[in-house]
N, CA and C of each residue as an Amber inpcrd file, in Angstrom:
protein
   651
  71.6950000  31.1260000  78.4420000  72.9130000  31.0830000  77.6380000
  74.1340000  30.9650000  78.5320000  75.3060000  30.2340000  78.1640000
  76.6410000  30.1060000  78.7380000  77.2980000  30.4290000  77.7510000
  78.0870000  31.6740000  78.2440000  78.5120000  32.7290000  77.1240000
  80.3480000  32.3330000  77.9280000  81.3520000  32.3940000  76.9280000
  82.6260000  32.8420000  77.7210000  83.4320000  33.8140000  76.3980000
  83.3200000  35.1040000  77.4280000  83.7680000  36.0290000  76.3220000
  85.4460000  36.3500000  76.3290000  85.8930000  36.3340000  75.3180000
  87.1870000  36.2110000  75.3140000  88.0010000  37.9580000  74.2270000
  89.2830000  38.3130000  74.4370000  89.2820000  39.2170000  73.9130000
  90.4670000  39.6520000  74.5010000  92.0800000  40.5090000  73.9560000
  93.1750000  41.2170000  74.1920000  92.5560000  41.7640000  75.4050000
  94.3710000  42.2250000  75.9370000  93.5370000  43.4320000  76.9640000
  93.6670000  44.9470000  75.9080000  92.5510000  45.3350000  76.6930000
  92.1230000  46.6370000  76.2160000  90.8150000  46.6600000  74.9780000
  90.4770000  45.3250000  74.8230000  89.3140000  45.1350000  74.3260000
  87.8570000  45.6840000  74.6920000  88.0010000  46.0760000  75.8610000
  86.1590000  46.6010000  76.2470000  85.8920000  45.0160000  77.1250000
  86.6480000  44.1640000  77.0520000  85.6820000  43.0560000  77.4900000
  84.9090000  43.1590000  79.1580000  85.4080000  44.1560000  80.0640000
  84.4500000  44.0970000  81.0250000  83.6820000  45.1090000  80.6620000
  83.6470000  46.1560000  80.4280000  82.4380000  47.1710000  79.5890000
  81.6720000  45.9590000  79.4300000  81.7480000  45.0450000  77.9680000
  80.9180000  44.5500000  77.3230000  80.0040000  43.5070000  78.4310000
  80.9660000  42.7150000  79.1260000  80.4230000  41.4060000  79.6870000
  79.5290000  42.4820000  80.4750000  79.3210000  43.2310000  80.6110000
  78.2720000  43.9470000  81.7530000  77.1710000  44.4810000  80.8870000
  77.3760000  44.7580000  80.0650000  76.1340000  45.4650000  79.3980000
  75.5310000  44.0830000  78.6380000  76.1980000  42.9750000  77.9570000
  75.2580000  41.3720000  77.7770000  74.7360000  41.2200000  78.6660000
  75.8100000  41.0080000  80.0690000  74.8050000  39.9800000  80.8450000
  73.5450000  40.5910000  81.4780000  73.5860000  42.3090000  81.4510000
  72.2930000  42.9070000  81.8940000  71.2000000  42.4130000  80.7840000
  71.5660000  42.7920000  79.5630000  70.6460000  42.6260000  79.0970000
  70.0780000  41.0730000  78.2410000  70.9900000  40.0080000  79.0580000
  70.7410000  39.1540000  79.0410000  69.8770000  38.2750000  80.3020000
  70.0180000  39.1070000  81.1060000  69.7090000  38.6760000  82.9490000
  70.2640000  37.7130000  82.9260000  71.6710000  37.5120000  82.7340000
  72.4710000  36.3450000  83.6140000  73.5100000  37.2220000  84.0390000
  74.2170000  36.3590000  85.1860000  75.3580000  36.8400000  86.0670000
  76.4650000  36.4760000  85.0180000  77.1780000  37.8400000  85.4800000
  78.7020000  38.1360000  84.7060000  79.7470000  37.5140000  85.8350000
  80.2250000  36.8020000  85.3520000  81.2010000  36.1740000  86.5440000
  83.0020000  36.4990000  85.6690000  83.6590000  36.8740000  86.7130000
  84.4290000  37.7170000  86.5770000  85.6660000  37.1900000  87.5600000
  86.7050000  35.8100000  87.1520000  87.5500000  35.8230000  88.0980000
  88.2690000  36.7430000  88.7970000  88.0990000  37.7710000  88.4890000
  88.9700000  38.6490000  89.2960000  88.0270000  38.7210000  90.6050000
  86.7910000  38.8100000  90.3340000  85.4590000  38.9380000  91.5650000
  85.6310000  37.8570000  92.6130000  85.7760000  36.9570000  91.5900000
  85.7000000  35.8550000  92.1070000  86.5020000  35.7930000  93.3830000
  88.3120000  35.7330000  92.6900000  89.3370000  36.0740000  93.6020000
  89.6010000  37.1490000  94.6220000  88.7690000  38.3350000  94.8240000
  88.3490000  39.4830000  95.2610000  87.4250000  38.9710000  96.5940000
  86.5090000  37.8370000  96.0890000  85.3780000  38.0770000  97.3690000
  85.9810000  36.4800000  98.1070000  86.7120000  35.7890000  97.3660000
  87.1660000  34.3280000  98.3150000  88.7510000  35.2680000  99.4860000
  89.0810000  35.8320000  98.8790000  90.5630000  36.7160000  99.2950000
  89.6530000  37.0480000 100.4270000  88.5670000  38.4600000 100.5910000
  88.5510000  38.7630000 101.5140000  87.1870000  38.5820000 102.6320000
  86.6580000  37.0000000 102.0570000  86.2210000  36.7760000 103.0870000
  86.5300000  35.3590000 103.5700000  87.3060000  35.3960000 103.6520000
  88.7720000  34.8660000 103.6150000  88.6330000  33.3180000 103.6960000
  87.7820000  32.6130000 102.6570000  87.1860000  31.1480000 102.7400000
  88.4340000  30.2380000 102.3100000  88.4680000  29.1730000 102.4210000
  89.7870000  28.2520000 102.4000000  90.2020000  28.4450000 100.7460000
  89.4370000  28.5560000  99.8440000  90.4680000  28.7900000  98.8890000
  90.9800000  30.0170000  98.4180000  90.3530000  31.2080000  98.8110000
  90.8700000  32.5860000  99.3270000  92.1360000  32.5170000  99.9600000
  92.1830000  31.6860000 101.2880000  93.1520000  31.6100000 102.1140000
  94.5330000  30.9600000 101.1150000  93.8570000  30.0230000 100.5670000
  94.9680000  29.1200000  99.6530000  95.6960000  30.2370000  98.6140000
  94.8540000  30.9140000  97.5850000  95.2010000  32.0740000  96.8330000
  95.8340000  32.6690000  97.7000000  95.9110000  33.6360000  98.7390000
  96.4010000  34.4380000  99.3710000  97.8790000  33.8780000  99.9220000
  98.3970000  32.9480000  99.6670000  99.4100000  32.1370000 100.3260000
 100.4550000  32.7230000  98.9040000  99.6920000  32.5970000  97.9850000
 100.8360000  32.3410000  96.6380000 100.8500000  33.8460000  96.1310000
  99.5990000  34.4990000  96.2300000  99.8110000  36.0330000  96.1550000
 100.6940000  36.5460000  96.7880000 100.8750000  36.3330000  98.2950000
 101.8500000  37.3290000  98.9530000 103.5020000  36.7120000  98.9920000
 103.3730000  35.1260000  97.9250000 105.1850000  35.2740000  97.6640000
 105.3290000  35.4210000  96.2770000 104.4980000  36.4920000  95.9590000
 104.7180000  36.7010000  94.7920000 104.3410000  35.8980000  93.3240000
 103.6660000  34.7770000  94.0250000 103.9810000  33.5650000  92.8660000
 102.3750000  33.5700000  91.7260000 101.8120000  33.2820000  90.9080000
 100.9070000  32.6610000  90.3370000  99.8070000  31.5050000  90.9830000
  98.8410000  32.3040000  91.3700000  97.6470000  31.1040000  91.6800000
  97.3030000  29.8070000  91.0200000  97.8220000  28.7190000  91.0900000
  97.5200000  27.5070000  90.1410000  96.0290000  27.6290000  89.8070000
  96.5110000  26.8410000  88.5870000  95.0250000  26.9190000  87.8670000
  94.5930000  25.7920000  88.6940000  94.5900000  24.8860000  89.5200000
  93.8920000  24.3000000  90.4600000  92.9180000  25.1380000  91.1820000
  93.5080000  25.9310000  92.0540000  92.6970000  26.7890000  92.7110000
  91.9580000  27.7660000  92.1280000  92.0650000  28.3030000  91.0370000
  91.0890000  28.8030000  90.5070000  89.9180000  28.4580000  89.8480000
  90.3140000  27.2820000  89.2410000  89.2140000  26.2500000  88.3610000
  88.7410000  25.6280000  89.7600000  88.6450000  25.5300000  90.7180000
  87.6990000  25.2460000  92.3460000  86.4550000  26.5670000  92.4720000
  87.5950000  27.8460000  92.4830000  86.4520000  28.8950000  92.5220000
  85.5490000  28.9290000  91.7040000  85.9790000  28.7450000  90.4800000
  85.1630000  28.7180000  89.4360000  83.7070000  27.6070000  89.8030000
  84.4790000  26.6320000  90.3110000  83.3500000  25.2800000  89.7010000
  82.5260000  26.0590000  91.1630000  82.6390000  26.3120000  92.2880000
  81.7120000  27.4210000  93.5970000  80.9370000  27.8980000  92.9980000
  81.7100000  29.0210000  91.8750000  81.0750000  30.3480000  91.4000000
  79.1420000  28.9270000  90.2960000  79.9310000  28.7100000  89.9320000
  79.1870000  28.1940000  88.7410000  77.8530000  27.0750000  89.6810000
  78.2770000  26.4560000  90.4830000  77.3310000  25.5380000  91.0480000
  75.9320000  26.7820000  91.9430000  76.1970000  28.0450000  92.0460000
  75.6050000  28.8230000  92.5960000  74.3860000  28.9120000  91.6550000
  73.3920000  29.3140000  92.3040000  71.4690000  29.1140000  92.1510000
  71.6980000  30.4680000  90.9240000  72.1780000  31.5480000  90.7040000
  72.2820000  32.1830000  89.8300000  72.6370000  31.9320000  88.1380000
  72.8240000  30.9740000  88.8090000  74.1790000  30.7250000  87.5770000
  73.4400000  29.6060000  86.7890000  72.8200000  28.8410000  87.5500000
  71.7830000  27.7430000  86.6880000  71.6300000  27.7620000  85.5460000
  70.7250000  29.1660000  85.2680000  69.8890000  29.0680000  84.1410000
  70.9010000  29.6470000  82.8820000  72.0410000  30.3480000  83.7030000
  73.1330000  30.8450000  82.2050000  74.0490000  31.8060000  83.0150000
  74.8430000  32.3100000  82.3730000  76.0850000  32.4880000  82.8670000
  76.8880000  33.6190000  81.6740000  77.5460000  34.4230000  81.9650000
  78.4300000  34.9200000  81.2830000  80.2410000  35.2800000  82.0820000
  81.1440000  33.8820000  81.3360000  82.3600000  34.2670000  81.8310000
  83.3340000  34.9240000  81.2700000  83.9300000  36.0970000  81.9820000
  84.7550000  37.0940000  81.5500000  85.7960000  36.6380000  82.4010000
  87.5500000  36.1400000  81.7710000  88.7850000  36.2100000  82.0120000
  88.9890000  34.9780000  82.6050000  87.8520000  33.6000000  82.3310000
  88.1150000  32.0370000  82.1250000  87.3970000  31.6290000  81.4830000
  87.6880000  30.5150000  80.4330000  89.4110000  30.4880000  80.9020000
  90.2810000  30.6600000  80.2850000  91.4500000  30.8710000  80.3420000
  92.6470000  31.6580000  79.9550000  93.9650000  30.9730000  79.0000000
  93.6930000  29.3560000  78.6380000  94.3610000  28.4650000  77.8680000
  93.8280000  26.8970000  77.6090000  93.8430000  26.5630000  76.8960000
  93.4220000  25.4170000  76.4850000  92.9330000  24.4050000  77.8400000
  94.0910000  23.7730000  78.8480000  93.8040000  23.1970000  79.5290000
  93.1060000  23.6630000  80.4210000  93.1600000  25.1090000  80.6970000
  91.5370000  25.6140000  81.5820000  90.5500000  25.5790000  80.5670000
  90.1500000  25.2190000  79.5780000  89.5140000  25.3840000  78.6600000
  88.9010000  23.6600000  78.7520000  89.4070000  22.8290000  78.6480000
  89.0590000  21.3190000  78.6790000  88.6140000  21.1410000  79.9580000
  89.2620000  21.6860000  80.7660000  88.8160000  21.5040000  82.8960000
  87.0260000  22.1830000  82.7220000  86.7350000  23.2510000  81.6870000
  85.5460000  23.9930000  82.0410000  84.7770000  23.1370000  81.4800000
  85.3230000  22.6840000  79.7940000  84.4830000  21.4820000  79.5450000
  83.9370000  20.4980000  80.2850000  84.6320000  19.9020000  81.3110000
  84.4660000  18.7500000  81.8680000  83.5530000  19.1210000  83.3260000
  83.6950000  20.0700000  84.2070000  83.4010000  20.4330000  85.0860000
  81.8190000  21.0040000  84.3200000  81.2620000  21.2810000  83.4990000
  80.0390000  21.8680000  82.9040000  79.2770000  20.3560000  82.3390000
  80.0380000  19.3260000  81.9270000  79.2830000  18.1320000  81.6270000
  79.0450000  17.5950000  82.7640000  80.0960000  17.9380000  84.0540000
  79.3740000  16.9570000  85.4790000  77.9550000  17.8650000  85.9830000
  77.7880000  18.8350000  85.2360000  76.7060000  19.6600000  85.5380000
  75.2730000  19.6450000  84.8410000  75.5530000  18.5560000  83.6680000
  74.9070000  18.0520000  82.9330000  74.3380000  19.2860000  81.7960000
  75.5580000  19.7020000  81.8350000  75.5220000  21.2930000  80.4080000
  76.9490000  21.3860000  79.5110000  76.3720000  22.7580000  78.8530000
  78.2330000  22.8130000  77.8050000  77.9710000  24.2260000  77.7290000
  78.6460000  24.8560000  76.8970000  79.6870000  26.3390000  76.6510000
  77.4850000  26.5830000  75.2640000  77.4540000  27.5460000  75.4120000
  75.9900000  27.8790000  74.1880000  77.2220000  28.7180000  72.9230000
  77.9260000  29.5360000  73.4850000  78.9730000  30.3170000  72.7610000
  79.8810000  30.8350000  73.1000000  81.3230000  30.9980000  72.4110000
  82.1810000  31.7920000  73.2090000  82.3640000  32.8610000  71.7130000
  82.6470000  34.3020000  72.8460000  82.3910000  35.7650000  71.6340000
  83.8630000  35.9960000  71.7320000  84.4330000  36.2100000  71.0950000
  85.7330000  37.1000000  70.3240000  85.5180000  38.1950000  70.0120000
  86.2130000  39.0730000  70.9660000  86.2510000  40.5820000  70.8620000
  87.7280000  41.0790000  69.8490000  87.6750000  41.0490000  68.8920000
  88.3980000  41.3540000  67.8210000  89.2650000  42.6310000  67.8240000
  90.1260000  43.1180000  68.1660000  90.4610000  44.4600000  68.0250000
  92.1230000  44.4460000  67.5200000  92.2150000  45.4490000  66.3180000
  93.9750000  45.3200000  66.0510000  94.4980000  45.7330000  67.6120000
  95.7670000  44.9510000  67.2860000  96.9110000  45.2410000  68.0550000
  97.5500000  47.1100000  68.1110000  97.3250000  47.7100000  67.1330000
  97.8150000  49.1670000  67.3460000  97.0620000  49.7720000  67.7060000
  95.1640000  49.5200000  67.6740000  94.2540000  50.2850000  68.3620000
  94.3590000  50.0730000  70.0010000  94.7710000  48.9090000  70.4690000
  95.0100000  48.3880000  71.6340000  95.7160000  49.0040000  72.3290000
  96.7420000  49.3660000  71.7520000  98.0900000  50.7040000  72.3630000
  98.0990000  51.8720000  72.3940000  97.0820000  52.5860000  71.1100000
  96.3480000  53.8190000  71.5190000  95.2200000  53.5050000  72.6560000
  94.3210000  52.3990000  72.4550000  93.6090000  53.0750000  74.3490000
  94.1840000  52.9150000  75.5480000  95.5080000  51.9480000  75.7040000
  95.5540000  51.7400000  77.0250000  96.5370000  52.5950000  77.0370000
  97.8480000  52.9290000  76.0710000  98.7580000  53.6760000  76.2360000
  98.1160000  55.6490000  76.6580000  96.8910000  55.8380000  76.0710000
  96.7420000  57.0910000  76.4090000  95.9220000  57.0310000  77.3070000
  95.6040000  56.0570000  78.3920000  95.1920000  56.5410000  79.5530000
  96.4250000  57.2890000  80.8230000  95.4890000  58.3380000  81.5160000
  95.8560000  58.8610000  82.3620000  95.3080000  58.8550000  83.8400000
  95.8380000  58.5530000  84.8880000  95.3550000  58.4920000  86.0450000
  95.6640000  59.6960000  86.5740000  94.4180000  59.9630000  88.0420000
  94.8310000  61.1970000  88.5980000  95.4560000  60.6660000  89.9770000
  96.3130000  61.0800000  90.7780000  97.6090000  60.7550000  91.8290000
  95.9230000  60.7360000  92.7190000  95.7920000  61.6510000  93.0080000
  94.6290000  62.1880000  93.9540000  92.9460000  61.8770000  94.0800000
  92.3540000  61.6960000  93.0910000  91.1030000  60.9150000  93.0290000
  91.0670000  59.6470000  92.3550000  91.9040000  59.3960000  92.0530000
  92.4590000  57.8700000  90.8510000  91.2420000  58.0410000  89.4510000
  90.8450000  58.9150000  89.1810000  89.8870000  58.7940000  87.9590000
  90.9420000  58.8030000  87.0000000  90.8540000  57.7750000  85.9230000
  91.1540000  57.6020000  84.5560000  90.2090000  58.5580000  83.5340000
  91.6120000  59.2130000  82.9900000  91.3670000  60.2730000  81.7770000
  91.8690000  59.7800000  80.3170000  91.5960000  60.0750000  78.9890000
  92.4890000  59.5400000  77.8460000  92.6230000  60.5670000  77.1620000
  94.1220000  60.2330000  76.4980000  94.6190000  61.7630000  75.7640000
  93.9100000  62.1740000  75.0660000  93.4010000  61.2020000  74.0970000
  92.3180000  61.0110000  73.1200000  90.7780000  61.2590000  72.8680000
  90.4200000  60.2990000  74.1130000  89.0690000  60.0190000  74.0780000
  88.3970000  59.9790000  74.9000000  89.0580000  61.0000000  75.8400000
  88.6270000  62.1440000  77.1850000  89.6540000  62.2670000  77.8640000
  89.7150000  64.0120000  77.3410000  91.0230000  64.3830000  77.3940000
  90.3040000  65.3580000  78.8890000  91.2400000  65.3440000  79.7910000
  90.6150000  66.5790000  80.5660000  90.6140000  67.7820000  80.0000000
  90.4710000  69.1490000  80.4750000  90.1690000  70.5480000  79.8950000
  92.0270000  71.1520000  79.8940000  92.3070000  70.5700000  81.0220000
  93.6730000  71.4530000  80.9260000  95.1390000  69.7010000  81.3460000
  95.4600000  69.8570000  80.3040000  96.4850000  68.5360000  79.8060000
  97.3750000  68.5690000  81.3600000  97.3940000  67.2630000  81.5710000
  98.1390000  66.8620000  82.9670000  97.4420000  67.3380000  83.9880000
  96.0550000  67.9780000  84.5430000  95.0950000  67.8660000  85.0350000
  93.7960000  67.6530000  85.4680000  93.6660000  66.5530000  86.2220000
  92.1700000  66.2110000  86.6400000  91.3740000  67.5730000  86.9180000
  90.0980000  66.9440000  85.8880000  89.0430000  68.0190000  85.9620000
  88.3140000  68.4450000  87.0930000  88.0840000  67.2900000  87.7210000
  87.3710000  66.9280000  89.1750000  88.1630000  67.3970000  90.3690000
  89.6960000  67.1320000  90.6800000  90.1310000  67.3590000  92.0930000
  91.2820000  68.4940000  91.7030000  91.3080000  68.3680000  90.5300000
  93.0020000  68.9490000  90.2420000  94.7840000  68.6110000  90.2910000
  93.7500000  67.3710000  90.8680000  95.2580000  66.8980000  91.0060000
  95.9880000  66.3080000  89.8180000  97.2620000  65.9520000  90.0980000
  98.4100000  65.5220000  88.6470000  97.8010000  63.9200000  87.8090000
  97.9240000  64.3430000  86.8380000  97.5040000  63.0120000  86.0770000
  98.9360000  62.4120000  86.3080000  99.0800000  60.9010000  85.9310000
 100.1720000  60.4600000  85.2180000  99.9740000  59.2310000  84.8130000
 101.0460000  58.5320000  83.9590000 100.6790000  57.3460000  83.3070000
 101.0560000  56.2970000  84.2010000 100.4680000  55.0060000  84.3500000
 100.6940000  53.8250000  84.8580000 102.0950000  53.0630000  84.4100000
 102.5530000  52.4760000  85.1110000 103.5810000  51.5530000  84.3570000
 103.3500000  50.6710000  83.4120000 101.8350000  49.8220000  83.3400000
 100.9990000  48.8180000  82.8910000 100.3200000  49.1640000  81.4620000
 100.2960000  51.1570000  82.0730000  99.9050000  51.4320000  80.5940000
 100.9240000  52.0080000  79.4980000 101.9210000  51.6780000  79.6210000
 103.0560000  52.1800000  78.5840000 103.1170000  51.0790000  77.6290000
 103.1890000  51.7080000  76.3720000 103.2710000  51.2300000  75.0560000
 104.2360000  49.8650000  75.4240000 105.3140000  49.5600000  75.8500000
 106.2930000  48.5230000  75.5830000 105.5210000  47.5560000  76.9650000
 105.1570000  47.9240000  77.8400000 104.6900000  47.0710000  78.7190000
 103.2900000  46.2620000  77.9110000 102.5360000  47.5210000  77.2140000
 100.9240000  46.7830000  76.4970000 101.4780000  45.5340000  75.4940000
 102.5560000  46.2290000  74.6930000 103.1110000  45.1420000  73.8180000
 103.0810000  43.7280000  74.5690000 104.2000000  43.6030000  75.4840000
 104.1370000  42.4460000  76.3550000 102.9140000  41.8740000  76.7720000
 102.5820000  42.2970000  76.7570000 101.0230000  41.4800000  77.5140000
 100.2120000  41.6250000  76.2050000 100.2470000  42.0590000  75.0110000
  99.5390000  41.0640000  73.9280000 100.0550000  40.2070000  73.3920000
 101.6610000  39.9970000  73.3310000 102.3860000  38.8160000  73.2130000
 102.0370000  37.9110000  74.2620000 101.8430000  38.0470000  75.3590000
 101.3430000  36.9650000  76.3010000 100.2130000  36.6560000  76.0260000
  99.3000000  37.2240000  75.8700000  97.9750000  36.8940000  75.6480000
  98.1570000  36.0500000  74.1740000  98.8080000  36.4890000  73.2000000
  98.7480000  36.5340000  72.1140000  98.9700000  34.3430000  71.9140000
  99.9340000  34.3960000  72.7270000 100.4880000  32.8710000  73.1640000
 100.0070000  32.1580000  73.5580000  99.0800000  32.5050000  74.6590000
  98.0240000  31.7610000  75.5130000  97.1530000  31.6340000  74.8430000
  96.2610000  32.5330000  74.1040000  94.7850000  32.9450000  73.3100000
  94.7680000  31.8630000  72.1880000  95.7800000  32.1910000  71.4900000
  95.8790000  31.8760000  69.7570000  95.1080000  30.4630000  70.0050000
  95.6760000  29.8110000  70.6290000  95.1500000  27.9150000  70.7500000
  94.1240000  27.7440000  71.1520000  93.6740000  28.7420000  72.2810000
  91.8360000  28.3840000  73.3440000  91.1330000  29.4030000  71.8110000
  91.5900000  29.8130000  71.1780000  90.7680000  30.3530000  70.0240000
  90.5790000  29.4900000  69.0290000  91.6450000  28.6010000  68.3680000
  91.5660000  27.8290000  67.8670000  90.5960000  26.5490000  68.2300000
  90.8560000  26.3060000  69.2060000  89.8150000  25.2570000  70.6490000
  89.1380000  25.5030000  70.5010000  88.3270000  26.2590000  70.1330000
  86.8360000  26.8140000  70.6630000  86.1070000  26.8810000  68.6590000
  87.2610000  27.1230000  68.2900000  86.8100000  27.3100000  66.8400000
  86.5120000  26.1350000  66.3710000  87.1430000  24.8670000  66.7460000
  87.1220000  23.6520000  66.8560000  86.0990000  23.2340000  66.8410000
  85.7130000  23.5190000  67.8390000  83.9810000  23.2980000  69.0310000
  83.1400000  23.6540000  67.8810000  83.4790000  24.3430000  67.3440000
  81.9830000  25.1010000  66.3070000  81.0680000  26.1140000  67.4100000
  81.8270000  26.6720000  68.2450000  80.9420000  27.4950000  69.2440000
  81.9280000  28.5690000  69.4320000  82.5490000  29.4790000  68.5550000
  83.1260000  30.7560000  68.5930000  83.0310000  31.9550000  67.1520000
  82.5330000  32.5440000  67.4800000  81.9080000  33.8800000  67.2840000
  82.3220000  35.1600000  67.2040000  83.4600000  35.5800000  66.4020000
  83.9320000  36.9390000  66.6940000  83.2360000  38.3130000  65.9740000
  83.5110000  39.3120000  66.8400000  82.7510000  40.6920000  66.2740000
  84.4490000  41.8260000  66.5630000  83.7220000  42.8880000  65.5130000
  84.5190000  43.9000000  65.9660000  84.2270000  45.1070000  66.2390000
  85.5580000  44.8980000  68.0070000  85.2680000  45.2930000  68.8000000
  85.4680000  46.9990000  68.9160000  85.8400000  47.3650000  67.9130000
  86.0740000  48.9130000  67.5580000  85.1830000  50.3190000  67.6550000
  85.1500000  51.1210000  67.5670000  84.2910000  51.7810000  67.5960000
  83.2380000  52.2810000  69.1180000  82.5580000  53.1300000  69.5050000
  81.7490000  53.3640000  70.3810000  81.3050000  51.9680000  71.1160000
  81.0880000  52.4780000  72.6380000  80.8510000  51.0210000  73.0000000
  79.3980000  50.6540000  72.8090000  78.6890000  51.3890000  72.4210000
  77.2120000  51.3650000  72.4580000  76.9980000  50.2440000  70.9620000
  77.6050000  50.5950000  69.7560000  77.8800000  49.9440000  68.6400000
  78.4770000  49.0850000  68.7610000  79.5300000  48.4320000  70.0940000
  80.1270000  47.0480000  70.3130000  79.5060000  45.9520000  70.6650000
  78.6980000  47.0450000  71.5620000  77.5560000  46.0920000  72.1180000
  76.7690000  45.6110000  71.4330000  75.8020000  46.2510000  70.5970000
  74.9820000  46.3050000  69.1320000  75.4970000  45.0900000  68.7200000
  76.7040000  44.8070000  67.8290000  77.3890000  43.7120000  67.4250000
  76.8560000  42.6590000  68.1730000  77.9060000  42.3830000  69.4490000
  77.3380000  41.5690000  70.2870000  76.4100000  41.0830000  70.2020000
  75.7030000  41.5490000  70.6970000  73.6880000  40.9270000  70.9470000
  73.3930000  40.7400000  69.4670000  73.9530000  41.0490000  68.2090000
  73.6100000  40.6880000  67.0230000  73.8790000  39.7900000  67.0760000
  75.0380000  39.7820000  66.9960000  75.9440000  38.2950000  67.3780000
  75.5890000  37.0490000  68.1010000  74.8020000  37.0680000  69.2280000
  74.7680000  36.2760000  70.1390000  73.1800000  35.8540000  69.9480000
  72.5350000  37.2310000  68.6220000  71.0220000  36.5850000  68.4430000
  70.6650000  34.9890000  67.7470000  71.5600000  35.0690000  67.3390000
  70.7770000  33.0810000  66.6120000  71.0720000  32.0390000  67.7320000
  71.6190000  32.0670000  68.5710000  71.5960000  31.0750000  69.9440000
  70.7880000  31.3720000  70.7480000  70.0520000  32.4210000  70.8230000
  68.8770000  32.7770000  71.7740000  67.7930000  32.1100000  71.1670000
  67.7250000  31.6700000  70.2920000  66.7730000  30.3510000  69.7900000
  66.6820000  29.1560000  70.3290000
């Protein structure tokens, strides 16, 4: 299967892409990994990324749709694939098309992780980090024993900048801009699939693999 799972942030989508692709036995490919292992072993398009990272700027989708087509031509990846966070708008969306037909393949499904916008701001807004062991706590839905302290080291929780309510907003309006059309795109295709993503992750997953059972045919 060539799965590309798509979904807000704060959806579960790397939770999820890890618990499919185990129990799918295909590799979860994960641009951030991607960009993580070209960065630091420091191969020419690592080197190239790393040029635009440190002035601050946006990695062209050139150079990433390269890693990608690396990641994807790899002996793992052959038989199926699951991509988490590409691609990210229509025209990375037509580049994957095209780069998967020189491969003499296409997309089997792309999953839509469904979740309202106000559940989205209760999980990321009530996470808590600890200064001192960096473990993430939630006000909610693991709360430590004693409020504003890690259970484990003791040290001070506090909130992220990334995770404050007006910052999450922003970045589902971004997403919200980018998404709406590669959702539409894909709906197009007749190869998109949404579940919802609510609830325990064990029951998200459940969905999922429900979800993803009539293409395993």
């Amino acid at each position: 299967m060539r799965i590309v799972l798509v979904g807000p942030p704060g959806a579960g989508k790397g939770t999820q892409a890890h618990f499919i692709a185990s129990h799918l036995a295909i590799p979860r490919i994960s641009t951030g990994d991607i960009f993580r292992y070209n960065v630091t072993h420091n191969t020419e398009l690592g080197a190239k990324a790393r040029e635009y990272m440190e002035r601050g700027d946006l990695v062209p989708d050139e150079v990433t749709v390269a890693m990608v087509r690396d990641r994807l031509a790899e002996d793992d990846a052959q038989a199926g694939f699951l991509l988490d966070g590409f691609p990210r708008n229509v025209p990375q969306a037509e580049t994957l098309k095209k780069m998967l037909a020189e491969f003499d393949s296409r997309l089997t499904v792309v999953l839509e992780l469904v979740v309202d916008e106000d559940e989205v701001v209760r999980r990321l807004s009530g996470r808590r980090t600890c200064r001192r062991c960096e473990r993430v706590w939630h006000v909610l839905y693991d709360p430590p024993a004693q409020p504003g302290t890690c259970d484990d080291c003791g040290g001070e929780l506090f909130q992220r900048d990334d995770d404050k309510e007006e910052v999450i907003r922003h970045r589902l309006e971004v997403y919200n801009t980018q998404t709406a059309p590669l959702i539409a795109f894909y709906a197009d295709e007749g190869i998109l699939v949404g579940i919802d993503a609510t609830g325990p992750v064990e029951e998200v997953t459940s969905r999922a693999l429900a979800a993803l059972g009539p293409y395993l045919r």
